[in-house]
N, C-alpha and C positions, 0 to 999 in steps of 0.2 A: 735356330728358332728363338723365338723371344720368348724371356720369361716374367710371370706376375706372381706378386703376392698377395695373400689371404690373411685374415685376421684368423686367431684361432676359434673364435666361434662362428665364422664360416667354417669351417672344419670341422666343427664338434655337433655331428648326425648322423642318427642313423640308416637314415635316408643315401644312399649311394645316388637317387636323382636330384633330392635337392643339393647336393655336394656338386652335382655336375652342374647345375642350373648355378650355384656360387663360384663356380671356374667361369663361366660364361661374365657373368657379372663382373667379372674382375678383371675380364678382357674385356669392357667398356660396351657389354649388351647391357640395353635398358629392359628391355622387353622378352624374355627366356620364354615364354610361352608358345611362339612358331618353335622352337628348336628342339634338335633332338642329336641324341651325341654317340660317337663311335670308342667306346669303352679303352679299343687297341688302340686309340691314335692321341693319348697323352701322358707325359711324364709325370709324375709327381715328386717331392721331397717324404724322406723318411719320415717329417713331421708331420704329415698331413696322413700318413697310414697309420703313425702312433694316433692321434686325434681319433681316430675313425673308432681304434679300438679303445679307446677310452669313455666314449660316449656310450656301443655296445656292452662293455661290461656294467656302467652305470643304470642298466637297461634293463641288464637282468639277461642280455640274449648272450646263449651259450656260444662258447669261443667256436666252437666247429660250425656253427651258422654263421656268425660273426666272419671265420674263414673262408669258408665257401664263399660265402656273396663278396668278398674280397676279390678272391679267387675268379670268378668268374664273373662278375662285370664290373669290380673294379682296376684304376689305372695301374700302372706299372710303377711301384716306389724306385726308382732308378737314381734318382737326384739324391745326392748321400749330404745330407741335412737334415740335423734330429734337433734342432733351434727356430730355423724360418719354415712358412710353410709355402712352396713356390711350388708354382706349373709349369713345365713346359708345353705346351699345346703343338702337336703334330699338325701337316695338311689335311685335312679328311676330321678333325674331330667333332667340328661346329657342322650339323645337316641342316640345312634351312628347311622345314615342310614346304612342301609344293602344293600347292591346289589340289583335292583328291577329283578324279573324276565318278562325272556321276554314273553310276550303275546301272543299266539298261531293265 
């Protein structure tokens, strides 16, 4: 799969969606607002999990929050670079919303 990079103040929030909504951007969406993302379907670099926790400490949120929400909806630091901050993006990450139908 193909990879992008990020600035590091794309990376530096607390936010786990707008971090997803800056992976999007960096894979050439203009518009992040249809989209919605699958947590399990992308790699990241170690620098971008350091980033994440840099921002939460500055924050004031406690490391085992800061963990947790790591833990469970964010990426997989798998990519072993603690200097760039790159994606890999899986098939399945990017969900386009669909039209909801209306409710009877």
């Amino acid at each position: 799969m193909k990879r992008f990079e990020l600035t590091q103040e794309q990376c530096h929030t607390i936010s786990m969606g707008k971090l997803f909504d800056n992976f999007a951007v960096a894979m050439g969406y203009d518009d992040v607002s249809p989209l919605r993302y699958d947590c399990t379907r992308i790699l990241v670099s170690k620098a971008i999990q350091n980033e994440f926790f840099k921002a939460t400490k500055e924050t004031g949120t406690p490391d085992y929050v800061a963990g947790m929400a790591w833990l469970l909806c964010g990426p997989k630091a798998t990519i072993e670079n603690d200097e760039r901050f790159l994606i890999e993006p899986q098939e399945g990450f990017i969900i386009e919303n669909e039209k909801e139908e209306e409710s009877l």
